[in-house]
Backbone bond lengths (Angstrom), bond angles and torsions (degrees), N, CA, C in turn:
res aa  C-N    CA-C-N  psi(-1)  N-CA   C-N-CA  omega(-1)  CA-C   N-CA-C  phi
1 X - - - 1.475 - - 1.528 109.57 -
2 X 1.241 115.62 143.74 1.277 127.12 -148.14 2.110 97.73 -98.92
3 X 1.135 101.16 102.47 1.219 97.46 167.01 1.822 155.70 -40.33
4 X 1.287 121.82 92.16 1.010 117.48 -142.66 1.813 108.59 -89.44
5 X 1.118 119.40 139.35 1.574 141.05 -136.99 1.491 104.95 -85.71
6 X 1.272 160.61 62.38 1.307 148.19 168.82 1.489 119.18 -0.49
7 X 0.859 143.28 98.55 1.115 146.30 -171.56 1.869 128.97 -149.28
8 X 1.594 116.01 109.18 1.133 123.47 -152.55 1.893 116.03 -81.31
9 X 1.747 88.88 -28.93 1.360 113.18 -149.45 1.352 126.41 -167.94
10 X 1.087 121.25 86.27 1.946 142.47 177.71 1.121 109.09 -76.17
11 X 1.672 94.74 123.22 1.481 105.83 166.19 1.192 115.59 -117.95
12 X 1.430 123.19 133.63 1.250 125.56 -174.37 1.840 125.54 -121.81
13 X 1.345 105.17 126.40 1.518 88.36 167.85 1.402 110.65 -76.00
14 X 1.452 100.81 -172.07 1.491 115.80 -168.53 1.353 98.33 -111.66
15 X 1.295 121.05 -75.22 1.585 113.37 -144.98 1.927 105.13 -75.44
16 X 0.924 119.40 141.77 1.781 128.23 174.81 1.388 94.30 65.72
17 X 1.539 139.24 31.61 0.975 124.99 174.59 1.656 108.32 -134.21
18 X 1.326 96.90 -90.85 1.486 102.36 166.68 1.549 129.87 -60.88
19 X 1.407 107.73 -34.56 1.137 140.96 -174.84 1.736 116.70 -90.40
20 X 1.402 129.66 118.42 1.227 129.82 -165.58 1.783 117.77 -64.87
21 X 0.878 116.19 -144.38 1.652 112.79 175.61 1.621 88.70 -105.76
22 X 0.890 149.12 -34.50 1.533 160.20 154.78 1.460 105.36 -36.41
23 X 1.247 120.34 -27.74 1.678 125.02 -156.47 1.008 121.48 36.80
24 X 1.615 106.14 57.45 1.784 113.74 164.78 1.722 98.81 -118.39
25 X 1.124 106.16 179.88 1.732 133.00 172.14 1.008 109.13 -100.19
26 X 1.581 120.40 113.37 1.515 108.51 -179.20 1.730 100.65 -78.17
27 X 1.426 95.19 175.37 1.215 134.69 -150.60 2.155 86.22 -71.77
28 X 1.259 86.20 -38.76 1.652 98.72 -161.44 1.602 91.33 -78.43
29 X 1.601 117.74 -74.84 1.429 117.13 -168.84 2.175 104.91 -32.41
30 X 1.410 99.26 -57.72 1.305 106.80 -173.65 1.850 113.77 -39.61
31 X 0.947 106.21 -20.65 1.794 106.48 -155.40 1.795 89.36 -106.44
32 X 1.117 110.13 -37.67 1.670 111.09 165.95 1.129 97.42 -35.28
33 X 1.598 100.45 -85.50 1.510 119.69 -157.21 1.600 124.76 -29.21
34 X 1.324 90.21 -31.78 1.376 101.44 -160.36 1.385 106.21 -89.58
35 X 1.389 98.56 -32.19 1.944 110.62 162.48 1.537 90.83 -38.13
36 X 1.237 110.13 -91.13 1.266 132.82 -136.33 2.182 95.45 -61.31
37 X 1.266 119.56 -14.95 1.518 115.53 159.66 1.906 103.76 -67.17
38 X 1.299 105.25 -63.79 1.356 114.27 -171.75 1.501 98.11 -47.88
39 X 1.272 161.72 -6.43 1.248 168.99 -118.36 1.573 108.45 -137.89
40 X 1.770 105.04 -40.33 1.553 130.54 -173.73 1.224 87.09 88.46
41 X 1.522 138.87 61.64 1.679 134.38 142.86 1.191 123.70 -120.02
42 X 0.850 116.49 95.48 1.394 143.27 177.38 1.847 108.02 -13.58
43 X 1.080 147.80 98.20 1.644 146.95 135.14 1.303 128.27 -45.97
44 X 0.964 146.34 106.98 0.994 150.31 132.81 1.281 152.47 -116.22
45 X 1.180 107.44 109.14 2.008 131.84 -172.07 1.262 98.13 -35.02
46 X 1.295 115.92 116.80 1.719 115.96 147.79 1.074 157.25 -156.67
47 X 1.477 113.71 121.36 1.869 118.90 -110.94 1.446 89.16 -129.26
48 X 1.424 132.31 173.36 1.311 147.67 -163.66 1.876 87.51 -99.55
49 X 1.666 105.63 -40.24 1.219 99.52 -169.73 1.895 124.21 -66.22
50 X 1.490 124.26 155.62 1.573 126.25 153.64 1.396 106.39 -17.82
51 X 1.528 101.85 142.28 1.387 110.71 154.73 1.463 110.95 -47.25
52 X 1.077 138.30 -59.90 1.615 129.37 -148.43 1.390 99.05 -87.55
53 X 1.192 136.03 -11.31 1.384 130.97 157.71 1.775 120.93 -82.06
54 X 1.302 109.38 0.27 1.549 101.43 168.85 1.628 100.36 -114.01
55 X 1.252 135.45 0.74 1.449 129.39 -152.92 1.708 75.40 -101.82
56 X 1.568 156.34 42.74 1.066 137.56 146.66 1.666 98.14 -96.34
57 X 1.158 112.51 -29.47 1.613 114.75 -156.71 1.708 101.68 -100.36
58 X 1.714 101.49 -0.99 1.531 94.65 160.09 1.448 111.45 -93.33
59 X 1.132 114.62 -24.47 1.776 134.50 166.39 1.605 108.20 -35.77
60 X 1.663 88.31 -52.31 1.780 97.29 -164.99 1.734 97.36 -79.43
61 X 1.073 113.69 -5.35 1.930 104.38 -167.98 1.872 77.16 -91.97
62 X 1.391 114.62 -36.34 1.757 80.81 -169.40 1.731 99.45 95.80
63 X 1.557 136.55 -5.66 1.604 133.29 -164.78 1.371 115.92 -98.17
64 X 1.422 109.71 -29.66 1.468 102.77 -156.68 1.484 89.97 -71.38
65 X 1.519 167.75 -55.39 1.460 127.98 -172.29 1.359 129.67 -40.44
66 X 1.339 125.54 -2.83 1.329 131.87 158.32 1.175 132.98 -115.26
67 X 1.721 101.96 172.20 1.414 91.90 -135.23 1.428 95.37 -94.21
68 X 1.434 120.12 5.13 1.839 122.54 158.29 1.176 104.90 -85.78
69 X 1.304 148.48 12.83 1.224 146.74 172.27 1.932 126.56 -119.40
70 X 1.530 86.06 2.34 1.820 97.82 -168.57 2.144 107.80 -73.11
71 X 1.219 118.90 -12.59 1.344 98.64 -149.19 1.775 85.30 -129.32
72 X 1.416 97.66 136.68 1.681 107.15 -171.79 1.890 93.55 -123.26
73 X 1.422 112.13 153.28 1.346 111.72 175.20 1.480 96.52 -116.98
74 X 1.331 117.62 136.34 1.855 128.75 -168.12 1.745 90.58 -125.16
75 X 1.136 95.42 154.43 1.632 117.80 174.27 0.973 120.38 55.20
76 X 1.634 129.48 34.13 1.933 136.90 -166.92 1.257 116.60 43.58
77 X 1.341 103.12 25.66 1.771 114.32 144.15 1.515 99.62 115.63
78 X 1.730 118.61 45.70 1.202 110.08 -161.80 1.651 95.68 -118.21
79 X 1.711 104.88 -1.74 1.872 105.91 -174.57 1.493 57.13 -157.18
80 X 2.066 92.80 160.42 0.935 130.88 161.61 1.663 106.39 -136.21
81 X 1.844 128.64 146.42 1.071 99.67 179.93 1.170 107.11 -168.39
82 X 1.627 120.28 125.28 1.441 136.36 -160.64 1.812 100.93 -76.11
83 X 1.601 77.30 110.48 1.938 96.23 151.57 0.901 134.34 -11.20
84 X 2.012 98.50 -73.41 1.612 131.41 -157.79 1.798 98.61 -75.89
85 X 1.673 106.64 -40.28 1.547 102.00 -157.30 1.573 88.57 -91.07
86 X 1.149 136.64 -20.96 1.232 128.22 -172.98 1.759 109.64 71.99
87 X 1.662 116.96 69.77 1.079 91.97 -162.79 1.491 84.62 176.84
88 X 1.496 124.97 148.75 1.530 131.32 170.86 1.382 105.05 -64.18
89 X 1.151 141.79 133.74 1.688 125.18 141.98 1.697 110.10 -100.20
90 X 1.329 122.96 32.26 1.216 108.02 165.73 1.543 101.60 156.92
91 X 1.596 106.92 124.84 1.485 139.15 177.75 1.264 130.26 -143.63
92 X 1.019 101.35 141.42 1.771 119.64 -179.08 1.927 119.74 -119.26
93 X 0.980 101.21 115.81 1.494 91.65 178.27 1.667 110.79 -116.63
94 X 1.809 74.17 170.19 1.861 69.72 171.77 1.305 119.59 -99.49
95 X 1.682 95.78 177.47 2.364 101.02 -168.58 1.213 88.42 -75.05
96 X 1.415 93.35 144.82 1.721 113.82 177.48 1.821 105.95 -55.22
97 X 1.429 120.64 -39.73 1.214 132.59 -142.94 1.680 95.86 -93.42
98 X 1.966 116.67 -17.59 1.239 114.84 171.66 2.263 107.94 -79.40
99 X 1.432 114.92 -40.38 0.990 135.06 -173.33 1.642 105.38 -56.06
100 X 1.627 99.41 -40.49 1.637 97.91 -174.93 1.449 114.85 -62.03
101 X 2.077 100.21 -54.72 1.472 104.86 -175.12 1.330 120.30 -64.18
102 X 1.512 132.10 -25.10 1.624 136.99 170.49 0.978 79.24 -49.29
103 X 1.750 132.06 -84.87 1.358 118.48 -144.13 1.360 122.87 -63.54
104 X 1.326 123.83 4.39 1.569 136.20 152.97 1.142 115.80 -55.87
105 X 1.589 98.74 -70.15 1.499 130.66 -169.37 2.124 104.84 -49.00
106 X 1.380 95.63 -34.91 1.798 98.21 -172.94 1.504 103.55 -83.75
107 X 1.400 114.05 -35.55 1.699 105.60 170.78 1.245 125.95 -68.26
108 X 1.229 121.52 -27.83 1.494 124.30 -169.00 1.603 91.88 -80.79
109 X 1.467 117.59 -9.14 1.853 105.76 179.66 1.665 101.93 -105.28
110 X 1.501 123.06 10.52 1.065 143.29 171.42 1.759 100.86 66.74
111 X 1.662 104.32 63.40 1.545 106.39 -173.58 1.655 90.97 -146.96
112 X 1.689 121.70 152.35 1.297 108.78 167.57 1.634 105.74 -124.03
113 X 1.205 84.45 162.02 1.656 96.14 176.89 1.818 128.84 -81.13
114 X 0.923 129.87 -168.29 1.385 144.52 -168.76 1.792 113.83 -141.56
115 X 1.387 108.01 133.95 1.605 90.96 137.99 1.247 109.49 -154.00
116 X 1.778 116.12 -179.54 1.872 106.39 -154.05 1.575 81.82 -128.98
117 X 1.151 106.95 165.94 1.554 151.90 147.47 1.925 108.03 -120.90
118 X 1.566 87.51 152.84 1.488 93.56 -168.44 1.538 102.18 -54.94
119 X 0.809 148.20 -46.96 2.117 150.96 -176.91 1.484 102.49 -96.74
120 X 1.326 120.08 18.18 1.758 94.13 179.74 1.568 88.23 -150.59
121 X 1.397 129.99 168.45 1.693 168.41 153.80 1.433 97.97 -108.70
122 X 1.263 129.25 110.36 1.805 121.58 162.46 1.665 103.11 -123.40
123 X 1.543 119.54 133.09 1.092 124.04 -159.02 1.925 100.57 -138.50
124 X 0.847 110.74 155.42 1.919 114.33 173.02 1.100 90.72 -68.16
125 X 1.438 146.91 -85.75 1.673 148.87 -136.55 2.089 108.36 -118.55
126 X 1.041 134.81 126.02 1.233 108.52 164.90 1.552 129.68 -81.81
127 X 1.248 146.90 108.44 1.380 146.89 -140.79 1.919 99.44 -135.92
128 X 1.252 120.36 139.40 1.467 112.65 152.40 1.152 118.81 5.67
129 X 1.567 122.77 -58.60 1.553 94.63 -155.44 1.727 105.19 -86.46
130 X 2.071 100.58 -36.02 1.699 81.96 175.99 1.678 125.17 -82.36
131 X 1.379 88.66 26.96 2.161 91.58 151.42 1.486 110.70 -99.53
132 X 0.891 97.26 -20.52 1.910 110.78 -172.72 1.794 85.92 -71.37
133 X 0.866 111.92 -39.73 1.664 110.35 -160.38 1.576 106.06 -78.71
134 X 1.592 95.04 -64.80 1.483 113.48 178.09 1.861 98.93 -36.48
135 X 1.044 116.03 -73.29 1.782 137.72 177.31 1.727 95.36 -16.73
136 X 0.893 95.30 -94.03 1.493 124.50 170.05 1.357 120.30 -12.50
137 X 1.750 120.05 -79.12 1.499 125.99 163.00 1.107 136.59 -49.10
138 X 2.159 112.58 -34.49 0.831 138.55 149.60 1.802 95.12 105.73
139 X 1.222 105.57 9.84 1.700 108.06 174.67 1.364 124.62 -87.20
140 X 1.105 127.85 169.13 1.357 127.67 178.28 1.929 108.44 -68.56
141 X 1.435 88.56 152.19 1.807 88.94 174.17 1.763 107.75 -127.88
142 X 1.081 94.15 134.57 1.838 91.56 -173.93 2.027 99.42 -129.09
143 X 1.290 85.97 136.91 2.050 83.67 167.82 1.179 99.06 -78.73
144 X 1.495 97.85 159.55 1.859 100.56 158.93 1.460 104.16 -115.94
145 X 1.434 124.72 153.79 1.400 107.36 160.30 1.612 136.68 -97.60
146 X 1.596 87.76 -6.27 1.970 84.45 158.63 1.371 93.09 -116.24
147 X 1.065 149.60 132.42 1.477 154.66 -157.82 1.131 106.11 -116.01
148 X 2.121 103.67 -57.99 1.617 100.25 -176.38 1.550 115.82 -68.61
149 X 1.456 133.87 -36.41 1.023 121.09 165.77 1.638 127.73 -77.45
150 X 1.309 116.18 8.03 1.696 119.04 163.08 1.645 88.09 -74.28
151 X 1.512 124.06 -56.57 1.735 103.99 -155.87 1.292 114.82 -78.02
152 X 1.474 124.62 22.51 1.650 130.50 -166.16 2.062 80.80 -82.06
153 X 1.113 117.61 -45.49 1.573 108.19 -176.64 1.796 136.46 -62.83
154 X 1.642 84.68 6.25 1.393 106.46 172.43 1.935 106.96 65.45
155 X 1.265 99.13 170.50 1.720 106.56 -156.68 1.615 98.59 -150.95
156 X 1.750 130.61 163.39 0.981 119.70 179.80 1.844 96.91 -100.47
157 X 1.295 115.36 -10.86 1.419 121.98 165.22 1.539 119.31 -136.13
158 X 1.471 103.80 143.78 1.988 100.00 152.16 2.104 106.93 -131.93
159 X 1.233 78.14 142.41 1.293 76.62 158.86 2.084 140.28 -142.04
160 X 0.924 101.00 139.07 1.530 100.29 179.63 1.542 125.18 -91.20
161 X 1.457 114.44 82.36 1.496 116.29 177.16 1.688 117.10 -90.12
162 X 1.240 92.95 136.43 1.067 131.85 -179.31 1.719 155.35 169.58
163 X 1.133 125.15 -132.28 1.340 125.87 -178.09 1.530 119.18 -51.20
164 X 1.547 146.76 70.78 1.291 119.02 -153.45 1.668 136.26 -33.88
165 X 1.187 104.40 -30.56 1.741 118.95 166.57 1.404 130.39 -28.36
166 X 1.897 70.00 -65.77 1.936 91.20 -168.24 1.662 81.04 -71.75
167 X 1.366 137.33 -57.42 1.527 116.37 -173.52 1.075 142.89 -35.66
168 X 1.619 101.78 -42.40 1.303 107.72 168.25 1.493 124.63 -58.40
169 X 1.435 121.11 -46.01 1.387 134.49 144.86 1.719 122.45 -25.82
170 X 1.173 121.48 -52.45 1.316 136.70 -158.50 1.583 89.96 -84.78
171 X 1.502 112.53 -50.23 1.428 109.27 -178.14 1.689 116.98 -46.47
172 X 1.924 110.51 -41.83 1.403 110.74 -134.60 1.825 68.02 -75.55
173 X 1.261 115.05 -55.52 1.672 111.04 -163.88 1.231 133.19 -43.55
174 X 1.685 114.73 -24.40 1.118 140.84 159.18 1.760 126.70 -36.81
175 X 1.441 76.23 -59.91 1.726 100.41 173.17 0.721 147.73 -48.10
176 X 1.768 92.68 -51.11 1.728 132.11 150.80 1.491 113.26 -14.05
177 X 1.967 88.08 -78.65 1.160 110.37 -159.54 1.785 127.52 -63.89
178 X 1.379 77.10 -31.92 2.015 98.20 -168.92 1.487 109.26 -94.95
179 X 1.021 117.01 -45.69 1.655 132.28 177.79 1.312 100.23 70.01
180 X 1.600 103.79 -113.93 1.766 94.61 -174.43 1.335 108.76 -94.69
181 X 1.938 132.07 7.88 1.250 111.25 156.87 1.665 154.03 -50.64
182 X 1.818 105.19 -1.99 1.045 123.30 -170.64 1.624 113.95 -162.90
183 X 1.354 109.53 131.34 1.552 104.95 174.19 1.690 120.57 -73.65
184 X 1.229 118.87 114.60 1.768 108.99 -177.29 1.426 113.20 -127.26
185 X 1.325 117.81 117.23 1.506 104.51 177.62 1.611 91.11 -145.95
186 X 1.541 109.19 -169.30 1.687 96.09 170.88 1.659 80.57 -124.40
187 X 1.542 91.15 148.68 1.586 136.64 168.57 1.196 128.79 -54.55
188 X 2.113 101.90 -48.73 1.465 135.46 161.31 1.246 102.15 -155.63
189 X 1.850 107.41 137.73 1.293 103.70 177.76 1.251 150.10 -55.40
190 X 1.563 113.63 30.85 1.179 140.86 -175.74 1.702 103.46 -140.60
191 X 0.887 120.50 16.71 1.366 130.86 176.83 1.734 132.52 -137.36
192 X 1.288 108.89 90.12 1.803 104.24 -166.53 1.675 89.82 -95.02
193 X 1.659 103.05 126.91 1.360 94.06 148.71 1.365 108.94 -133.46
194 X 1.651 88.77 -175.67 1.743 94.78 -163.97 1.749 105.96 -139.85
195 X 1.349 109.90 109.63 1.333 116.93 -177.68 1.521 144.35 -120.70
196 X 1.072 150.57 129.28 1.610 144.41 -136.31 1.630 88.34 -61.03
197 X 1.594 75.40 161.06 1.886 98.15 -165.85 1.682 97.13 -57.82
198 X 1.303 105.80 -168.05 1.518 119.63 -176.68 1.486 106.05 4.16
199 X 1.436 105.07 91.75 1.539 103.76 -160.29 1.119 114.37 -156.45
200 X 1.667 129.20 42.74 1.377 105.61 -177.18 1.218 107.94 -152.84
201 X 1.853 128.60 179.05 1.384 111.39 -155.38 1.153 143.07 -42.81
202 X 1.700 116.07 -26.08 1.084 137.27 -173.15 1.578 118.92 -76.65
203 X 1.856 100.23 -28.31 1.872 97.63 -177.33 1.904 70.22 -77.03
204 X 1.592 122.74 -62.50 1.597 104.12 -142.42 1.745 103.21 -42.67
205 X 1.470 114.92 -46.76 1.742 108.72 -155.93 2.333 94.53 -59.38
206 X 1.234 108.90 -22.67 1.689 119.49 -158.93 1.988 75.92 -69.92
207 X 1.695 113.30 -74.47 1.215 100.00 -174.44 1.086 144.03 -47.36
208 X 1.372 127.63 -14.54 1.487 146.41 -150.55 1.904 100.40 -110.55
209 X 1.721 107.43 -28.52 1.178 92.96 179.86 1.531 105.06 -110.56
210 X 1.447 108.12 10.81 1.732 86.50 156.02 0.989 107.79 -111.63
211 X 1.861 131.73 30.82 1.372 136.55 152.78 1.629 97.88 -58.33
212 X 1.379 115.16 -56.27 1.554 141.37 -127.83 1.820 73.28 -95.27
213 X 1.086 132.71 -31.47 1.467 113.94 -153.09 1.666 133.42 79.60
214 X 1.651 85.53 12.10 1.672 88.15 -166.72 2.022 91.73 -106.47
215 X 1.002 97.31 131.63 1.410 117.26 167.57 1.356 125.93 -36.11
216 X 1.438 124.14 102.56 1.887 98.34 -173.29 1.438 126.85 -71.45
217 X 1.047 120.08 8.73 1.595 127.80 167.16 1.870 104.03 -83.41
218 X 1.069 107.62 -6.55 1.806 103.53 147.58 1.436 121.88 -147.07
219 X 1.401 90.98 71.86 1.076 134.66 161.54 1.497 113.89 -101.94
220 X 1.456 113.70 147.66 1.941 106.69 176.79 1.760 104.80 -145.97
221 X 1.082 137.32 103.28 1.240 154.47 145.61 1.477 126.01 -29.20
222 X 1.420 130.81 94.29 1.940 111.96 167.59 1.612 90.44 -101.02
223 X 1.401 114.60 139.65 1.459 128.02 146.79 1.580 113.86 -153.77
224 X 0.920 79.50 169.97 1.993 86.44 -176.27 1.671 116.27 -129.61
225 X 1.610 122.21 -2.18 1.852 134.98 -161.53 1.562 95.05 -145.21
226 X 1.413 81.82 156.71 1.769 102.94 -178.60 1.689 97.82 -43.25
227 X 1.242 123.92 -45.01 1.388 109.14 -153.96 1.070 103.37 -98.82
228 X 1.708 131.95 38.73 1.484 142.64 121.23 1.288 124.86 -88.07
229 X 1.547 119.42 19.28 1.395 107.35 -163.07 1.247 101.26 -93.19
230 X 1.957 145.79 -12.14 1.410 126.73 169.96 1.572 87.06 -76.53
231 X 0.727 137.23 -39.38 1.324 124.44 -139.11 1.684 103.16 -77.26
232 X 1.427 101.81 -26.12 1.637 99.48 -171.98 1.903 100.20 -99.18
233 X 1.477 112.23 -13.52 1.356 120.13 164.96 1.633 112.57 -56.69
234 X 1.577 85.17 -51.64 1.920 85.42 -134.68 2.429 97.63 -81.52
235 X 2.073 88.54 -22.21 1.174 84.26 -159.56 2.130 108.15 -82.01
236 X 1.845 98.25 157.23 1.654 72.06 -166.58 1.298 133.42 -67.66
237 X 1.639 133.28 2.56 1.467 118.05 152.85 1.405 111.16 -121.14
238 X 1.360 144.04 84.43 1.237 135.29 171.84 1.721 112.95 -56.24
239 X 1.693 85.35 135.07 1.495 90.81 172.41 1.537 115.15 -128.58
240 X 1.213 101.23 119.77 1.939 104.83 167.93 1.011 107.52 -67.06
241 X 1.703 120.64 158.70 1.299 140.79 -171.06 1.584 88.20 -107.07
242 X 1.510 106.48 118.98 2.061 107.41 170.44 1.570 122.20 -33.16
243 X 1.930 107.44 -21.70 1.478 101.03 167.01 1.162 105.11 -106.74
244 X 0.843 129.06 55.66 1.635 147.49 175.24 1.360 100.60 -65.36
245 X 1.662 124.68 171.08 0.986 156.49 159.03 2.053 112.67 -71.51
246 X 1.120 109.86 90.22 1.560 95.14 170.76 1.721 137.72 -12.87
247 X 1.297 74.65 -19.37 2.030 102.96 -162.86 1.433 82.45 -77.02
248 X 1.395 109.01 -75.29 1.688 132.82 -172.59 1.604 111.15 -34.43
249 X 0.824 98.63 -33.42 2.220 112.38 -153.95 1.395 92.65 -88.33
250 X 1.675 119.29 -38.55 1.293 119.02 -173.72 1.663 114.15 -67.18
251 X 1.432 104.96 -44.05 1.775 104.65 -159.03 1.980 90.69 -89.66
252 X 1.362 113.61 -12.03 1.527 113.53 -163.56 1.748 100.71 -66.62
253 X 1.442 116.02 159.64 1.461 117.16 172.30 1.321 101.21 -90.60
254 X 1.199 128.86 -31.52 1.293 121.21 176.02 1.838 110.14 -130.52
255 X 1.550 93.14 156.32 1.875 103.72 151.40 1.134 123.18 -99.81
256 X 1.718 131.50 145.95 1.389 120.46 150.26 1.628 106.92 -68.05
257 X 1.789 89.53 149.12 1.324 85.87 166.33 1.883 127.36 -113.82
258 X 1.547 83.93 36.44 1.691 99.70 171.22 2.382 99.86 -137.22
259 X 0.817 108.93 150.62 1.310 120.59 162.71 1.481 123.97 -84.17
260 X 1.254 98.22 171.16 1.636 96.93 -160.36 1.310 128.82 -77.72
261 X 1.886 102.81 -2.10 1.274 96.33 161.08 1.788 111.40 -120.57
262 X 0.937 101.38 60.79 1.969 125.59 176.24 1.257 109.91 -144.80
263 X 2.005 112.55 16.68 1.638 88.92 -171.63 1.138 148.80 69.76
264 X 1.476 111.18 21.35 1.601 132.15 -169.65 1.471 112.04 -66.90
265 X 1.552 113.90 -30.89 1.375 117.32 164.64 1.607 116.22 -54.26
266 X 0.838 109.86 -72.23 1.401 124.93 -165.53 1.492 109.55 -51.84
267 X 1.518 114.86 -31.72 1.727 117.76 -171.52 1.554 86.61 -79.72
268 X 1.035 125.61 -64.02 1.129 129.50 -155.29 1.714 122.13 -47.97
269 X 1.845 93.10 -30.48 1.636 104.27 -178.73 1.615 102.80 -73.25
270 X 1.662 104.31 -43.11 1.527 114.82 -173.86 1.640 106.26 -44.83
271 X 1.365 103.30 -48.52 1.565 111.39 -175.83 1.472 115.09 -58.52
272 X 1.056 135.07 -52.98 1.473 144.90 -125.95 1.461 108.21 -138.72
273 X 1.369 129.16 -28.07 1.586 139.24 174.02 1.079 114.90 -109.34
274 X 1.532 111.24 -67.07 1.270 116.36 -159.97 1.831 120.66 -67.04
């Protein structure tokens, strides 16, 4: 008999995970999920994207009137932010003085940057990629017309989309420069972001459950990209998504053994939690 998993509180990313290649919730994952609230286990979405771009896919779970369903993690763990109170309880941004030089660092590769607020994308120029972005998150996009001095007030994200090449490039220099002042990796290889130090899903889901009092060794992690890797590290059962990242599959305690568009969430809870 197959041992069943203690578990207080799931955190989930969204995109290639929970979310199909379509970026919907199936019909099946959704009705789990909601098991597993009705259960008293805590859900929580947690996505690279703004708050107001994941609060549709808490819509579609049907959770946030409860009180295992109130708390969403925004920006790969850079805000966390209660439902019920309507309100952040906790953010990190980045130094104004790292935000300026990226946005140096992305022009001189003839690419521009981004940064978010929970309902907005504000960018200097609008170009392909921040429609690609805007599209994507599903948030509003606004120019600014002094840009470099809007980001002197610092942001809990920026990002530089574009060419994967020049990213990879833009990243290594980045690295260089900042070391451990800032988290930078890309999201998708068309996506560099850049986020305050000790900063990512895994401290937010670590902080959030010794808000709750719940132990992070039952704690449970789905991601499938670098920018699930505290989260599937730090939380106590990380799980890779079968189209996971090689990276992911290696440090994860477990695999699904369906992908994210077969419902791999949902079998996996049936198996092992529920």
């Amino acid at each position: 008999m197959k041992k069943i998993l203690d578990v207080k509180l799931i955190a989930l990313d969204l995109d290639d995970t929970l979310l199909n290649d379509d970026r919907q919730i199936s019909d099946r994952n959704a009705e789990v999920l909601r098991e597993c609230v009705e259960n008293g286990i805590y859900v929580v979405l947690c996505s690279g994207r703004a708050e107001d771009a994941i609060l549709p896919f808490v819509r579609r779970l049907e959770i946030a009137g409860r009180e295992e369903g109130r708390f969403i993690i925004a920006i790969n763990g850079s805000s966390i932010f209660d439902l019920h109170k309507r309100q952040q309880i906790f953010c990190k941004k980045v130094e104004s003085d790292i935000l300026t030089r990226t946005d140096e660092i992305a022009e001189a590769h003839g690419l521009k940057s981004e940064v978010y607020t929970p309902d907005t994308i504000f960018y200097s120029e609008e170009n392909e990629w921040t429609r690609l972005d805007v599209e994507m998150c599903g948030l509003k996009g606004q120019k600014v017309e002094n840009y470099k001095e809007f980001i002197r007030q610092g942001f809990t994200k920026m990002l530089v989309p574009g060419d994967p090449g020049k990213l990879q490039q833009i990243q290594k220099e980045l690295r260089e420069e900042f070391g451990e002042r800032a988290v930078i990796f890309t999201s998708k290889p068309y996506f560099l972001e850049i986020l305050p130090p000790e900063c990512g899903k895994g401290e937010a889901v670590s902080w959030l459950s010794e808000k709750l009092g719940i132990g992070i060794e039952k704690t449970m992690g789905f991601g499938d990209s670098m920018n699930d890797e505290s989260m599937i590290r730090m939380t106590g059962y990380g799980v890779a998504m079968k189209n996971g990242l090689p990276e992911i599959k290696n440090i994860a305690d477990f695999v699904t053994d369906n992908d994210n568009n077969n419902d791999g969430i949902a079998d996996f809870l049936r198996k092992h939690v529920l």
